[in-house]
PLY file of the C-alpha trace (Angstrom):
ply
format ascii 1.0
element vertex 194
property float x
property float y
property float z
element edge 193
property int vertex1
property int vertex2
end_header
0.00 0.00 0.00
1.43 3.15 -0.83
2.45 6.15 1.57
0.25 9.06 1.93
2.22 12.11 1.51
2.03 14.77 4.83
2.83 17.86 2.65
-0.06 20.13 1.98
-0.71 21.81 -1.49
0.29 25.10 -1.79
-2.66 27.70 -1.57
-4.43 28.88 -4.56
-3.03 32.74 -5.31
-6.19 34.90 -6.49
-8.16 31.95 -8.65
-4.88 30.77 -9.93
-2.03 28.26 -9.35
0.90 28.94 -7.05
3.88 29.35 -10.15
1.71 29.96 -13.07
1.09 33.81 -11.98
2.01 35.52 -15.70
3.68 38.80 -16.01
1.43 40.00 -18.95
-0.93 40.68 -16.54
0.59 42.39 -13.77
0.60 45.86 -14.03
3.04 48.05 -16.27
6.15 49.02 -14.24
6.72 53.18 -14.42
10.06 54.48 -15.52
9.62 57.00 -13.12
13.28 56.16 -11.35
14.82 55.06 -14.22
14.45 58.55 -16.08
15.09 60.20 -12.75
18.34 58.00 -12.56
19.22 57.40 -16.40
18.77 61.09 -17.29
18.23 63.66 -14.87
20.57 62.88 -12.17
23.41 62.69 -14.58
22.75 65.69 -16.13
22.73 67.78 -13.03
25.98 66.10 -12.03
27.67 66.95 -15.34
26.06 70.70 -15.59
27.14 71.31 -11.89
30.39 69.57 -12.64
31.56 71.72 -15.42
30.27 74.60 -14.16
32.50 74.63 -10.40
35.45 73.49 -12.92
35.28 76.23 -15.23
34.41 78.68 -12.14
37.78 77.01 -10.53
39.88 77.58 -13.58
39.31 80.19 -15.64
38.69 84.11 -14.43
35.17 85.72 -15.21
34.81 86.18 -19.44
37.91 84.72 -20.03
37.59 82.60 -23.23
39.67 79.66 -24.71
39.23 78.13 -28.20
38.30 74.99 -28.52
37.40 75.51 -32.45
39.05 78.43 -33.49
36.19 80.81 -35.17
33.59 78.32 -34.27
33.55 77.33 -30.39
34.89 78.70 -26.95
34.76 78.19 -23.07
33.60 81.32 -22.32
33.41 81.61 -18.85
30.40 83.99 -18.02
27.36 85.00 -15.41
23.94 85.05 -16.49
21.66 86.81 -14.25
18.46 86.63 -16.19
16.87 83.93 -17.74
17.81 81.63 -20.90
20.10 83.31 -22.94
19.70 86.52 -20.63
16.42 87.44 -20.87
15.40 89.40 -17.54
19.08 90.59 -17.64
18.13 93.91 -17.07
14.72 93.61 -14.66
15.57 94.80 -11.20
16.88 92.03 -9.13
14.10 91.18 -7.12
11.52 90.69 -9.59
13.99 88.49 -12.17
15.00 86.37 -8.51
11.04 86.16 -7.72
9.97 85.34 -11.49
13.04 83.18 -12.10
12.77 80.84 -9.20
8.53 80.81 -9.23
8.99 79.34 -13.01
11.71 77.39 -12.47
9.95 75.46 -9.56
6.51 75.36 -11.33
8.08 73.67 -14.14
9.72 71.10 -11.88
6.74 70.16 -9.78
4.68 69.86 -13.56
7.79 68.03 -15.68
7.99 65.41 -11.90
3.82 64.73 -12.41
4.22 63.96 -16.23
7.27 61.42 -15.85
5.41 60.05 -12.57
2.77 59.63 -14.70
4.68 57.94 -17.76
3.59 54.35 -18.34
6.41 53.55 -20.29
9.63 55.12 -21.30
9.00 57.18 -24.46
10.26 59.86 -26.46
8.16 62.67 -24.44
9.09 60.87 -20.93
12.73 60.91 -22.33
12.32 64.80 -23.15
10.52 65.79 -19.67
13.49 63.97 -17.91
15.82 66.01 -20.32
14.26 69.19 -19.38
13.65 68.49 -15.71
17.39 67.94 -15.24
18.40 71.29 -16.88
15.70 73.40 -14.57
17.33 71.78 -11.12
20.92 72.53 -12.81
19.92 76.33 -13.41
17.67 76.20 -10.50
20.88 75.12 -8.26
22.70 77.80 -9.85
20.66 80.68 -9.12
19.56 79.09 -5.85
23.09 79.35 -4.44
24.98 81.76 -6.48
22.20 84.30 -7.75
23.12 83.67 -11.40
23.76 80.83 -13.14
27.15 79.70 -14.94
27.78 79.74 -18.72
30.50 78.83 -20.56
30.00 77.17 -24.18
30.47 80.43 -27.25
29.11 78.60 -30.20
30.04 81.49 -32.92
31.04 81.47 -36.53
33.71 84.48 -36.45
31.46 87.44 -34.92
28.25 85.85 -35.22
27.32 84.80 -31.88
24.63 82.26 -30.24
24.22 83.03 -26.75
26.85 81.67 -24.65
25.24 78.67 -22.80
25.62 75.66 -20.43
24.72 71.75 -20.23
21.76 72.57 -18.38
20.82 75.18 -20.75
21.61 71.84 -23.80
19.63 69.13 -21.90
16.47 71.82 -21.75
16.84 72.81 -25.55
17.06 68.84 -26.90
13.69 68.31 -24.77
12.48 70.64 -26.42
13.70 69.79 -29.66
12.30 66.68 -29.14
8.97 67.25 -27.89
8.46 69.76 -30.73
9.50 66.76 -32.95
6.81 64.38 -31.76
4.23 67.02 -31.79
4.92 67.89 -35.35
5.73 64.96 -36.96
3.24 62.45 -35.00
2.49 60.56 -32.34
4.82 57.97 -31.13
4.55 54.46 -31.74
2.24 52.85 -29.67
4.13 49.16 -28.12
2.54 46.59 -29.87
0.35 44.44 -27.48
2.11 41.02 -26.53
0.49 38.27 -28.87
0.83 35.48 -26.32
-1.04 37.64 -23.43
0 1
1 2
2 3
3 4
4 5
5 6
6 7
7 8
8 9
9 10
10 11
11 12
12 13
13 14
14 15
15 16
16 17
17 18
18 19
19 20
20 21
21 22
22 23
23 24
24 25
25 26
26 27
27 28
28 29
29 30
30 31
31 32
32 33
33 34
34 35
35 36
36 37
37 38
38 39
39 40
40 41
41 42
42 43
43 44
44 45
45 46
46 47
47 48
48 49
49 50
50 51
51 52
52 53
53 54
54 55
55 56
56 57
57 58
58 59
59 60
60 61
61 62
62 63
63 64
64 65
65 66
66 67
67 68
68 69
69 70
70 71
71 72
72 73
73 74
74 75
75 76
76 77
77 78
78 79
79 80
80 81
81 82
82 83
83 84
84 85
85 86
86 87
87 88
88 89
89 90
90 91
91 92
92 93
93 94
94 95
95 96
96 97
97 98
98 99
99 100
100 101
101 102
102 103
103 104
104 105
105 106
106 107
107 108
108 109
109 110
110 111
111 112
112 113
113 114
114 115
115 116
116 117
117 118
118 119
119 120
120 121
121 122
122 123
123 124
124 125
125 126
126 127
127 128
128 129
129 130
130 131
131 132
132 133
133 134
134 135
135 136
136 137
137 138
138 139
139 140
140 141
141 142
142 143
143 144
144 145
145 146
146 147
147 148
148 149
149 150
150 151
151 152
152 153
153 154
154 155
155 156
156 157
157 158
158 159
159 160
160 161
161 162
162 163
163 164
164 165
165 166
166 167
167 168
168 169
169 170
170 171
171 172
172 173
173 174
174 175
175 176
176 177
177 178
178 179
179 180
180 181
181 182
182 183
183 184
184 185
185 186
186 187
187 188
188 189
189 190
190 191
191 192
192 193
């Protein structure tokens, strides 16, 4: 006669099996920390990075070619906003106006990639863009201005002399702009054996 086993069987998980729970239909994981920790934290480390190095080395609009007649370091102070706008507004109203925008846009570009379902080329953008706000927002935070130091220039014609947070904020934009005009993005295509 053949032994009865003691062991129990395991206990049935929500109408199913114990092992056969699938993945398809648990739900979608948010990129939420890996934009925050792909993107955005790198890109304040770099902007802050480059910007206390160039502070350390080089004195205030003191410029070195990198590309002669095309691009410099260019180590400058922007009080105002991109590419000096607000330059010239008395101090307290560019500091209140500066830091009110610069926080709104943090607390809205945090919701959208909190929001994200998936890792996409507007989640990609807003993580873009929300590291370059905290990199200026540092700047002017601390040091009342923030620190610019790439001259892109073909002889005398000058762009406005910039920084990597001021680079991460324009290619989010760039790229947003790009979706918006030239489509949606591609939805994922749903898994065939769900």
């Amino acid at each position: 006669m053949p032994e009865q086993s003691s062991a129990k069987p395991l206990p049935v998980l929500g109408g199913r099996e114990a092992g056969s729970e699938s993945t398809a239909s648990a739900p979608p994981r948010r990129p939420f920390l890996f934009l925050l920790g792909a993107i955005t934290i790198p890109i304040i480390l770099l902007d802050q990075a480059t910007k206390l190095f160039v502070q350390a080395h080089m004195a205030l609009y003191e410029s070195i070619a990198i590309i002669p007649n095309y691009l410099d370091i260019t180590y400058t102070q922007n009080p105002g906003a991109a590419f000096s706008m607000l330059a010239d507004a008395p101090p307290w109203v560019r500091t209140a106006f500066l830091l009110t925008m610069a926080c709104a846009a943090i607390i809205v570009l945090l919701v959208i990639i909190v929001r994200a379902e998936r890792v996409s080329l507007t989640s990609v953008s807003c993580a873009l863009i929300l590291g370059g706000a905290i990199g200026n927002l540092i700047d002017r935070a601390i040091r009342g201005r923030v620190i610019d130091f790439m001259r892109a220039h073909y002889y005398d014609l000058n762009y406005p002399i910039f920084n990597v947070a001021d680079s991460a904020i324009t290619i989010g934009v760039v790229l947003i702009l790009s979706v918006t005009v030239f489509g949606r993005e591609p939805e994922p295509k749903p898994d065939p054996s769900s």
